[in-house]
py3Dmol code that shows the C-alpha trace and the ligand (Angstrom):
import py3Dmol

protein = """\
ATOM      1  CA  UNK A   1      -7.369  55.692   1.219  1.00  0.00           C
ATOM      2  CA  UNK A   2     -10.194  52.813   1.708  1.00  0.00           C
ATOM      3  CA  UNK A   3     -10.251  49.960  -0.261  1.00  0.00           C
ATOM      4  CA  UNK A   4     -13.633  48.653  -1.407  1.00  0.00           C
ATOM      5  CA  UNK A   5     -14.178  45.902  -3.612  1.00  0.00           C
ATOM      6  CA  UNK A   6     -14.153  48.154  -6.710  1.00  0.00           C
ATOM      7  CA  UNK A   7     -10.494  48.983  -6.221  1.00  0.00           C
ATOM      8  CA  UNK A   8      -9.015  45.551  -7.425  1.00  0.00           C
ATOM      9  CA  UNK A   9     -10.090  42.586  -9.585  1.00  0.00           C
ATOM     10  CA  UNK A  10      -9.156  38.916  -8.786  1.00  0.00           C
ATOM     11  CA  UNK A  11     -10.779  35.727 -10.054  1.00  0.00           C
ATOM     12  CA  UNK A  12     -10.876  32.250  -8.200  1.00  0.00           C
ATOM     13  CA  UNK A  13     -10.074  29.941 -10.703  1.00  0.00           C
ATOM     14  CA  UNK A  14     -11.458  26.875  -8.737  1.00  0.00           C
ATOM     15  CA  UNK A  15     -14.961  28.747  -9.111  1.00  0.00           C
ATOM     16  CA  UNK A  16     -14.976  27.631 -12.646  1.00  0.00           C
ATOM     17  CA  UNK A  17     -13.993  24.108 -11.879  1.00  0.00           C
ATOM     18  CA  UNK A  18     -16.549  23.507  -8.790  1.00  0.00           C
ATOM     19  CA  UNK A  19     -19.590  24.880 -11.343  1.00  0.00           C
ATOM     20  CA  UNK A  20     -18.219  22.078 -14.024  1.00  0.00           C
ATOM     21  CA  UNK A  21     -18.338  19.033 -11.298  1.00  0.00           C
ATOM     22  CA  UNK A  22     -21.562  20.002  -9.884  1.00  0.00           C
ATOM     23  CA  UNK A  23     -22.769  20.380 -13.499  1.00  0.00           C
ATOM     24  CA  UNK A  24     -21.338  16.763 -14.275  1.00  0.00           C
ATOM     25  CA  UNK A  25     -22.667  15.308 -10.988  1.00  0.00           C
ATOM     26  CA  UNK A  26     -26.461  16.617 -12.019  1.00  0.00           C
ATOM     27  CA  UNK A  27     -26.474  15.116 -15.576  1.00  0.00           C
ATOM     28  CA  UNK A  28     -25.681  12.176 -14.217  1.00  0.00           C
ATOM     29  CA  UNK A  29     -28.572  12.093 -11.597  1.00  0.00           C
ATOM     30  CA  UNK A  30     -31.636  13.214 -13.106  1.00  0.00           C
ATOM     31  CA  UNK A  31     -33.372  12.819 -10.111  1.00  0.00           C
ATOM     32  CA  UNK A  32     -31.982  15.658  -8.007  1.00  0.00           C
ATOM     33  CA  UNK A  33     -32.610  19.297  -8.191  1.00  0.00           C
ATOM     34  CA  UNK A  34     -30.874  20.748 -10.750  1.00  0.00           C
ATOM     35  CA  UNK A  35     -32.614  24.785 -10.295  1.00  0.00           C
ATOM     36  CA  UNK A  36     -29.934  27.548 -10.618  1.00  0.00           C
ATOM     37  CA  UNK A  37     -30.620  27.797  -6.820  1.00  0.00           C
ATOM     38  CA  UNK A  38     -29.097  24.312  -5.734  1.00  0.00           C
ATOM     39  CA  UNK A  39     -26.805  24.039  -8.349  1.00  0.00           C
ATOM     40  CA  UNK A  40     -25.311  27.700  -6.662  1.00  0.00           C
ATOM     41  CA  UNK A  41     -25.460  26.685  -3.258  1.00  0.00           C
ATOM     42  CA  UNK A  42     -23.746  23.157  -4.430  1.00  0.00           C
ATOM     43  CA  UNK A  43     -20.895  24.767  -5.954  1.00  0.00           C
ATOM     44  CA  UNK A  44     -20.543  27.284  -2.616  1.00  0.00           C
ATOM     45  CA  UNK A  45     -20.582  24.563  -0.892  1.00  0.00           C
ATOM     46  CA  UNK A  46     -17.821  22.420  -3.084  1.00  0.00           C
ATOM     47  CA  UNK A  47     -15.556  25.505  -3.011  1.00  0.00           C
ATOM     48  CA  UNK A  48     -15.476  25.840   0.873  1.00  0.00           C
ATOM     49  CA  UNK A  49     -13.632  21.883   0.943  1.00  0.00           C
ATOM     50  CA  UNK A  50     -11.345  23.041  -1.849  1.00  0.00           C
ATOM     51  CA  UNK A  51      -7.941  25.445  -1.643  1.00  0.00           C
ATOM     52  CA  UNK A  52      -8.984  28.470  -3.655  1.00  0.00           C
ATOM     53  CA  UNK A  53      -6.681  29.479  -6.403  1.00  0.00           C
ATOM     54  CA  UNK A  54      -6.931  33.467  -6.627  1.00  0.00           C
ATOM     55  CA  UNK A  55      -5.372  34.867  -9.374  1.00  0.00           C
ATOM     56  CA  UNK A  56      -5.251  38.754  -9.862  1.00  0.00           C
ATOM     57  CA  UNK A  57      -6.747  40.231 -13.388  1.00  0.00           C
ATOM     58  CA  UNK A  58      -3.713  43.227 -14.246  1.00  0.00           C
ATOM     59  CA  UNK A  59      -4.190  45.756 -16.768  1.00  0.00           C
ATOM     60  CA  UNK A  60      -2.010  45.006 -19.092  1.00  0.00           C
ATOM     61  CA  UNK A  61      -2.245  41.377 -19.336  1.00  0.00           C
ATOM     62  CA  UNK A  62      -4.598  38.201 -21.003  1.00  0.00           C
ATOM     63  CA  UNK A  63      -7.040  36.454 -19.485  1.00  0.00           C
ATOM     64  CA  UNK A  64      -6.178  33.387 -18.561  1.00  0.00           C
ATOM     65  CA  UNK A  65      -7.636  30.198 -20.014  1.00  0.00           C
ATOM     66  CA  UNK A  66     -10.384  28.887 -17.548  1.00  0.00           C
ATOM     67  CA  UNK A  67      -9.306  25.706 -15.426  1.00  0.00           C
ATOM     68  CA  UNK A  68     -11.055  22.595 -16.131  1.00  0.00           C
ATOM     69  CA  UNK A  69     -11.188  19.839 -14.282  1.00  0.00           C
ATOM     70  CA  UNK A  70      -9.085  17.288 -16.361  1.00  0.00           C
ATOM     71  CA  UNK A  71      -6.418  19.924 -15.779  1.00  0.00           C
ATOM     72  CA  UNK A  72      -6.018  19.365 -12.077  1.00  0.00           C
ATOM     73  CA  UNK A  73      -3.433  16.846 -10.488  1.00  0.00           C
ATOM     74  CA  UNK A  74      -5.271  13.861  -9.830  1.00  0.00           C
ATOM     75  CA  UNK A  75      -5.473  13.806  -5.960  1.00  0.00           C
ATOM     76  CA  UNK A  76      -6.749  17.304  -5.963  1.00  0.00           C
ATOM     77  CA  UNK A  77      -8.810  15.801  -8.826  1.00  0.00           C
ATOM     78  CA  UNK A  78     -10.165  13.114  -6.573  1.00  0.00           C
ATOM     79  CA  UNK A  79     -11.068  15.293  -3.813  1.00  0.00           C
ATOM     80  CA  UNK A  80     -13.004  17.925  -6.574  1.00  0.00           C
ATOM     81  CA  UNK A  81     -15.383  14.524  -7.462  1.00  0.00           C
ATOM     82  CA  UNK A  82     -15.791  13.222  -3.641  1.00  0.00           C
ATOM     83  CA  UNK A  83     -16.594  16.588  -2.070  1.00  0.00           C
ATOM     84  CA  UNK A  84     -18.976  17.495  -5.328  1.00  0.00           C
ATOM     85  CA  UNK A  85     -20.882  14.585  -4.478  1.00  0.00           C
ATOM     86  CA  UNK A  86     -21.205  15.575  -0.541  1.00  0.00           C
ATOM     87  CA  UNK A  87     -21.997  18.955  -1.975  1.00  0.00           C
ATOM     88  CA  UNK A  88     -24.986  17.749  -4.194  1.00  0.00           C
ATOM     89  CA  UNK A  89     -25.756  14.607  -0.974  1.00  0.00           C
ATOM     90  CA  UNK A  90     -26.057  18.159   1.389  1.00  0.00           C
ATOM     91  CA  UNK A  91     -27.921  20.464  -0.663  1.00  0.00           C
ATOM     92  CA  UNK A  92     -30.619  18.078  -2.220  1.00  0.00           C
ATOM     93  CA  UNK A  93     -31.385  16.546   1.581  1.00  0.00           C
ATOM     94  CA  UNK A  94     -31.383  20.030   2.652  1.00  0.00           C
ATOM     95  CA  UNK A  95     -32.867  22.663  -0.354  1.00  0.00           C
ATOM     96  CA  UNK A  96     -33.125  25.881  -0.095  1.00  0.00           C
ATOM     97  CA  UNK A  97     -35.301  27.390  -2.364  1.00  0.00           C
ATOM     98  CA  UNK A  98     -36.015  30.679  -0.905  1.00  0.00           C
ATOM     99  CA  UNK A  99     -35.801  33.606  -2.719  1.00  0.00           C
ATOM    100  CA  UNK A 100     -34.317  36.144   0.225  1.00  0.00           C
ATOM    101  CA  UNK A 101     -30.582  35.377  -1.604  1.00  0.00           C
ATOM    102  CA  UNK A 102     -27.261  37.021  -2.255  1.00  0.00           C
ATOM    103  CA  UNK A 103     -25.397  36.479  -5.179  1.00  0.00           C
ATOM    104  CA  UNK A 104     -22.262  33.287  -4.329  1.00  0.00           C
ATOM    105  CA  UNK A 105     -19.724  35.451  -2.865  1.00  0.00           C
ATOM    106  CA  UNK A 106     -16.342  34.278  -0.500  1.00  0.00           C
ATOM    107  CA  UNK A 107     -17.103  35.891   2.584  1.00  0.00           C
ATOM    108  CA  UNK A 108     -13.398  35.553   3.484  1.00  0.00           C
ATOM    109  CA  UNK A 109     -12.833  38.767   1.426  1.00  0.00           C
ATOM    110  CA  UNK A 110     -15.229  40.827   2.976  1.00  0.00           C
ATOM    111  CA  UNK A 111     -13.289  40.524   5.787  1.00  0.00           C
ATOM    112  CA  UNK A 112      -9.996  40.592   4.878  1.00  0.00           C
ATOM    113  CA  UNK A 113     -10.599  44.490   3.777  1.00  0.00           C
ATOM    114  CA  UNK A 114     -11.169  45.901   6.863  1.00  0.00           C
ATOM    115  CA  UNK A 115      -7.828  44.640   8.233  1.00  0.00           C
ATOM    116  CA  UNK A 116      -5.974  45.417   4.969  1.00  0.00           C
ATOM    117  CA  UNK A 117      -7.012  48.974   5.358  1.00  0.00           C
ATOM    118  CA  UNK A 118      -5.904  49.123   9.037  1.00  0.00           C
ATOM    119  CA  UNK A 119      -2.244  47.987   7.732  1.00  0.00           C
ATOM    120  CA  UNK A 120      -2.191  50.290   4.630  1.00  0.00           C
ATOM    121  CA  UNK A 121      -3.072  53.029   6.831  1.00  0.00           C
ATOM    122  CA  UNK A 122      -0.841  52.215   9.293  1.00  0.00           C
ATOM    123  CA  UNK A 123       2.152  51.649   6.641  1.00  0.00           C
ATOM    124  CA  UNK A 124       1.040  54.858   4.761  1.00  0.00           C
ATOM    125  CA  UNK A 125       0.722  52.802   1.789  1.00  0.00           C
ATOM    126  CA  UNK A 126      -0.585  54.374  -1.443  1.00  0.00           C
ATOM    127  CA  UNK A 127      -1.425  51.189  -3.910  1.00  0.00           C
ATOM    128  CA  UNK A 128      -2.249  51.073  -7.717  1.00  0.00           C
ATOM    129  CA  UNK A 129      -4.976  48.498  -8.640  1.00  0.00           C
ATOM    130  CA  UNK A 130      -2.583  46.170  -9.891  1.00  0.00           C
ATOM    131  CA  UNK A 131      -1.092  45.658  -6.867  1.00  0.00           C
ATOM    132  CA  UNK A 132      -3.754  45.744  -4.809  1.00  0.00           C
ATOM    133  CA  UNK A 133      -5.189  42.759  -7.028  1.00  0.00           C
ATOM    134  CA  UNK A 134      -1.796  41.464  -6.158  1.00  0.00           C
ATOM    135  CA  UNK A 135      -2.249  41.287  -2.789  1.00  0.00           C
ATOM    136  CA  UNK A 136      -5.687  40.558  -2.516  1.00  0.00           C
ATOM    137  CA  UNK A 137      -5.465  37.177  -4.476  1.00  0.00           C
ATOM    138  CA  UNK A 138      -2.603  36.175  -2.529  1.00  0.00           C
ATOM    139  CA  UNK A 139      -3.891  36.703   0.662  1.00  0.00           C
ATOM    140  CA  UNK A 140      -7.400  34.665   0.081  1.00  0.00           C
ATOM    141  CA  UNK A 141      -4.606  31.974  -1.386  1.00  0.00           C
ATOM    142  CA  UNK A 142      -4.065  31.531   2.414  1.00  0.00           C
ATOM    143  CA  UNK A 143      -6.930  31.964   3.786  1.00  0.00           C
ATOM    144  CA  UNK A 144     -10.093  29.643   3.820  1.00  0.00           C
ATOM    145  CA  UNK A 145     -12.526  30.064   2.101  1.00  0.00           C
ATOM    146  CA  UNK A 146     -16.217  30.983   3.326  1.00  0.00           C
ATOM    147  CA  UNK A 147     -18.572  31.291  -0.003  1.00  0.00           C
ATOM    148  CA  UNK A 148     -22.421  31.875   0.619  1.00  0.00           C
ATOM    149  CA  UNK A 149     -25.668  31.907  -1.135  1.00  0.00           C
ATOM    150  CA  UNK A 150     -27.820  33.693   1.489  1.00  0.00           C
ATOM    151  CA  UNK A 151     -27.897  37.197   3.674  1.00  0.00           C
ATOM    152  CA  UNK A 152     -26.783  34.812   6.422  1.00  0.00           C
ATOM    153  CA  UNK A 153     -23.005  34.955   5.201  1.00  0.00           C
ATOM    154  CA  UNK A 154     -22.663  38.781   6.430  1.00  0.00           C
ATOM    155  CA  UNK A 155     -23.341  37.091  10.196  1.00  0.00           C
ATOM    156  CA  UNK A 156     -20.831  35.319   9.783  1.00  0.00           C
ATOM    157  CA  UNK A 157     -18.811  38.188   8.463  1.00  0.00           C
ATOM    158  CA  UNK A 158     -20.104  39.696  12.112  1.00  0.00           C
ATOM    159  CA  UNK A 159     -18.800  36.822  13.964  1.00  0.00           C
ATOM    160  CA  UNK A 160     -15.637  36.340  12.706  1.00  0.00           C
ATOM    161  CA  UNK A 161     -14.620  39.662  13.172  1.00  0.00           C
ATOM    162  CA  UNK A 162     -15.006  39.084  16.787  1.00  0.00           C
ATOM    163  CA  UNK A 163     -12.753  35.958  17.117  1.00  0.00           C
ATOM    164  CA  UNK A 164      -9.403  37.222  17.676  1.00  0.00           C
ATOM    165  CA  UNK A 165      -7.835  33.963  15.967  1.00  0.00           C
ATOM    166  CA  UNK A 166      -9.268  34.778  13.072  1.00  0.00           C
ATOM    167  CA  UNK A 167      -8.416  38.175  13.218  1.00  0.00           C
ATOM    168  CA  UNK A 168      -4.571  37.702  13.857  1.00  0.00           C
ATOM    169  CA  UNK A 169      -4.285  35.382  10.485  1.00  0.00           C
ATOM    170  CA  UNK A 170      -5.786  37.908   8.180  1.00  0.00           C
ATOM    171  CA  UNK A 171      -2.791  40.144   9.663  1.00  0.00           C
ATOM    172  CA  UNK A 172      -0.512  37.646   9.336  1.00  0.00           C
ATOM    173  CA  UNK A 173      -1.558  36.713   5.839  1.00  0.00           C
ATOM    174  CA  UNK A 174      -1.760  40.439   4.937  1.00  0.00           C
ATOM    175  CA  UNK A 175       1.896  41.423   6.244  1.00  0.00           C
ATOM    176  CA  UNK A 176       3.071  37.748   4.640  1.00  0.00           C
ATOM    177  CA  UNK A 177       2.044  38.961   1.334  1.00  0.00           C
ATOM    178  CA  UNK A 178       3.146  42.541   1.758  1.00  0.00           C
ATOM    179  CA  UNK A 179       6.440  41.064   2.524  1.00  0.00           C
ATOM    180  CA  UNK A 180       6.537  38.327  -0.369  1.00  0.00           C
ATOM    181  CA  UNK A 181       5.613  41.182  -2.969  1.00  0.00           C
ATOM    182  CA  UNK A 182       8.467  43.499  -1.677  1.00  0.00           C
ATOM    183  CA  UNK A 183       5.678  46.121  -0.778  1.00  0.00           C
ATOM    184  CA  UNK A 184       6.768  45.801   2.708  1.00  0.00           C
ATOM    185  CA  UNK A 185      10.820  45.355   3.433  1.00  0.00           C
ATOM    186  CA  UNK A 186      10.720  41.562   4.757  1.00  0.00           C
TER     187      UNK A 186
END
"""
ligand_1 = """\
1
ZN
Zn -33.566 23.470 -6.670
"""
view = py3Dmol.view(width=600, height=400)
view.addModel(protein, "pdb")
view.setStyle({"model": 0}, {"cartoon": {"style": "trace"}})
view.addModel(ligand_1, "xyz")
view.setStyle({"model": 1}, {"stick": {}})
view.zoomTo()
view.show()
């Protein structure tokens, strides 16, 4: 068995809010860049200062309503607005307007699969997709996140999978949530 990222589905709810600050930031300064370009590599950059909030999509159950900001607690509030105006502060002294781009993906899950197949191979685990969405949104919970615009994120896929820090917290996560979702005995 090899998980890909066709074998699950999760959703980052803060993806949703970091699009709506940057969106708010830009109609407020009509003087900045507001091309789908920038306004992408804002956001990627506003969600790497924020905790993600993965949240698996199961079969068998609704959607849930999309976050919005006036929903969050007001300190993580706070930080949404302050680090959304670094975000748009970076990116307009800084644009990149090339068109050599990926679509805005977390690079943190890219490389949490190769070490999540080591350990369901190892366990001789056979997962549904449900569970496997599980564990996949709880994991990134943990981790940090590492969203990127460009072809330059799978370098530093490349590079962390050579620091053996990194490394040991993706197993740690992994076996964490294996444990916490009684897929593993804890
Ligand atoms: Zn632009």
């Amino acid at each position: 068995m090899k998980i890909t990222q066709d074998d699950y589905s999760i959703h980052n709810r803060m993806e949703g809010v970091a699009a709506e600050a940057v969106d708010r930031l830009l109609a407020e300064n009509s003087n900045v860049c507001g091309c789908a370009m920038c306004r992408e590599d804002m956001t990627a950059y506003l969600l790497n200062q924020i905790p993600a909030v993965y949240v698996p999509i199961l079969a068998d159950q609704a959607q849930n309503e999309p976050l919005v900001l006036e929903q969050l607690e007001n300190q993580l509030f706070r930080k949404v607005i302050v680090e959304a105006y670094r975000a748009v502060h970076v990116v307009r002294s800084n644009p990149r307007h090339e068109h050599d781009r990926a679509a805005m993906q977390n690079c943190t899950e890219l490389m949490v699969l190769s070490p999540l197949n080591d350990i369901l191979n190892k366990e001789g685990l056979q997962l549904g997709r449900d569970e496997l969405s599980q564990i996949m949104a709880g994991v990134l919970n943990m981790l940090e996140p590492h969203y990127t615009t460009s072809n330059k994120g799978h370098a530093y896929v490349r590079t962390a999978e050579l620091d053996s820090g990194e490394w040991a917290k993706f197993y740690c996560s992994i076996y964490d949530v294996l444990k916490r979702l009684a897929i593993l005995p804890s």
